[in-house]
N, C-alpha and C positions, 0 to 999 in steps of 0.2 A: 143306220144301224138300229135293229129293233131292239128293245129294252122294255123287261119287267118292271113293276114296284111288286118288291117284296116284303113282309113285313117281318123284322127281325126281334129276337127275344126280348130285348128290353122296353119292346112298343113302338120303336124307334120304323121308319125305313127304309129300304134301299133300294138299289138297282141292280138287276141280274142282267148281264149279254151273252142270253144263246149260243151266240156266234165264238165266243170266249172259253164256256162253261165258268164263269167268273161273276163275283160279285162286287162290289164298288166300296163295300163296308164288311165287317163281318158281319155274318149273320147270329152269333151270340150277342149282339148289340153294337146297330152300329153310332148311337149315341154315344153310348160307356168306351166303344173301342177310339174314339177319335178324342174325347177328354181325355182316358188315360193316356195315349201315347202324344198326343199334341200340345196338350195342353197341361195336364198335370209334371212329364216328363221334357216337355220343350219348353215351352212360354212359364209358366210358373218357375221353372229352375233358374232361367235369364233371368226373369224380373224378380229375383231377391239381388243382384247385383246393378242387373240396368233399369233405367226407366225411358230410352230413346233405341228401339228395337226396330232391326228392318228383316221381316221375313219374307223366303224365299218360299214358296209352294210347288211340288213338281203335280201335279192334278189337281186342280180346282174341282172337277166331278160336279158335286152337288152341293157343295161350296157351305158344307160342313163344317170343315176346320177355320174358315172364314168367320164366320155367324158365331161361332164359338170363342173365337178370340176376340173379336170386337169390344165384348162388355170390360174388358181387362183396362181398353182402354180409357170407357168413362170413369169405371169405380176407381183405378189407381191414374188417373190422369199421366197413363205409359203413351209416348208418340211411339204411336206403328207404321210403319209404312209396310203393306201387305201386296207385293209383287207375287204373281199367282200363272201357273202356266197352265195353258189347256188347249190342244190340237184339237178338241173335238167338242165342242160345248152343247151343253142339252137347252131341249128346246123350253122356254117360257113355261107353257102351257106343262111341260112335265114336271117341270121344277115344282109351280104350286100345288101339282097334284102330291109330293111329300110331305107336305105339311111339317118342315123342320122348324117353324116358326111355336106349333105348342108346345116345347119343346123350351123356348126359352122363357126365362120366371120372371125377368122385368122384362115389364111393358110399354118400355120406352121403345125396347130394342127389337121388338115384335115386328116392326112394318119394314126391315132395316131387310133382313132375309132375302124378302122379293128385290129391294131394292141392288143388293149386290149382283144379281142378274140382270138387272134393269142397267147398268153401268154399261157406258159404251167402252169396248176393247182398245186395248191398245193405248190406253191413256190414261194417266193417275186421275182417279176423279177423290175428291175429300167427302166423306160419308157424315165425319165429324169433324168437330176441331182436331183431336188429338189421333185421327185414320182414316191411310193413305190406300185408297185401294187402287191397283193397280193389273185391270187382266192382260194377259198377255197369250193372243190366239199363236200361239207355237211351240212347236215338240221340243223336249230338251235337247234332242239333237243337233239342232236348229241355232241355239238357244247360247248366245255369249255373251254372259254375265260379268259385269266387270270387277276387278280385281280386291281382293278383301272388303268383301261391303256387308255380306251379310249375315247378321247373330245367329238367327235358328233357319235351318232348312227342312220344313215338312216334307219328308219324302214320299208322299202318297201315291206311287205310281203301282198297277196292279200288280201281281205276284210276278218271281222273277222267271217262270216255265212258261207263264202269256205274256208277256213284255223284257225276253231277255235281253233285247238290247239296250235297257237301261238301267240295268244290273251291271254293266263292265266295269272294270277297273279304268278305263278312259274315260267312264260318265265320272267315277268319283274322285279322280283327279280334277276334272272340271272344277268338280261343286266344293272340293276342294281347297283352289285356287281362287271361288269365290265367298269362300266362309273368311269372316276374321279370324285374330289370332283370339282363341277362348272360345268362339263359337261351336255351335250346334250343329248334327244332324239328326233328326229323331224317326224312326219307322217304326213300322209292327213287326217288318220280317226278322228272323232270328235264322237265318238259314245259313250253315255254316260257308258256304263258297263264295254269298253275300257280305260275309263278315271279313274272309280274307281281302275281296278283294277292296274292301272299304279301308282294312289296315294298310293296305301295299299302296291306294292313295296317300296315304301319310294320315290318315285319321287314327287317333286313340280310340279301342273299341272299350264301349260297355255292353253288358248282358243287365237286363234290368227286369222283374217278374211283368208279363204280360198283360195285358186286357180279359177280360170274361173270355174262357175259350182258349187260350195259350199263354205257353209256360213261358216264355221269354218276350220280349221286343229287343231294340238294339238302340241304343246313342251314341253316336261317334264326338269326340273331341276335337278339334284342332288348336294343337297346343301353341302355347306362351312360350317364343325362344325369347330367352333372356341373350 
């Protein structure tokens, strides 16, 4: 599949597929868009309650939201364990052509970037003491997750008009079934027939103010039955 770098408003950049008409990040920033909805709105919300978090990723991509959450785990000594799906992984040579590593302010965690593409598939490899990385070459189609395991699910998968099959209400039963009780799903999309069908999984929906560039994202709950 051919693929651009493109460079997006905050400096940051991305990748465009032709074939798609689709981008991989926003193009108002796709730095600012993957803190604010990943990390500001998932991972920071957990970790005022937990400090032992297993998150689910449905696109690894450019393995953004990875690099991004890592440092959480040396500054607040959080055990992550980071399970990460991805059908279709980019090659080495393009990955460093993004340069997401300037990007990051400590410089411990600078050589880590390349290193989570360096990771062999299919197998938790420990990056650190306190995170667990884990890629996993396959679609969430594919893809049977076992039963209440996991706190936050990054839902990173492209928009739901290029990828509607993993916008169904059968996917978010799935991911459902594998959120714990209290846990997370956090996206950028705000699209209201995404939001039904995330409720009719049994997910509590939130509308929460967006990333540079849009008025919403969404958080789904999965509640606490007493």
């Amino acid at each position: 599949m051919y693929l651009e770098i493109r460079k997006t408003k905050d400096g940051s950049n991305t990748l465009f597929v032709p074939a798609l008409n689709e981008h991989y990040h926003s193009v108002h920033g796709a730095l600012q868009e993957s803190q604010h909805v990943f990390i500001k709105h998932g991972l920071e919300h957990v970790l005022t309650t937990k400090t032992d978090i297993k998150i689910l990723e449905v696109g690894f991509g450019t393995g953004l939201n990875a690099i991004l959450t890592l440092p959480f785990a040396l500054s607040q000594k959080a055990f992550i364990q980071y399970d990460t799906l991805e059908k279709y992984p980019l090659s080495e040579k393009l990955v460093e052509r993004l340069h997401f590593e300037q990007f990051i302010l400590n410089p411990e965690l600078q050589d880590y970037y390349l290193q989570l593409h360096h990771c062999n598939w299919n197998e938790p490899v420990t990056l650190m003491p306190f995170f667990t990385l884990q890629k996993i070459n396959e679609g969430l189609e594919d893809f049977f997750p076992p039963e209440a395991y996991y706190d936050i699910i990054y839902f990173d998968a492209f928009a739901p008009e290029k990828q509607p099959e993993l916008w169904t209400e059968e996917i978010f039963r799935k991911l459902y079934q594998a959120t714990r009780p209290g846990g997370i799903l956090v996206t950028y999309c705000a699209k209201g027939s995404f939001k039904r069908n995330l409720k009719a999984a049994g997910f509590e929906v939130e509308a929460l103010p967006g990333p540079p560039g849009k008025r919403e994202m969404t958080r789904g709950l999965k509640p606490i039955i007493l």
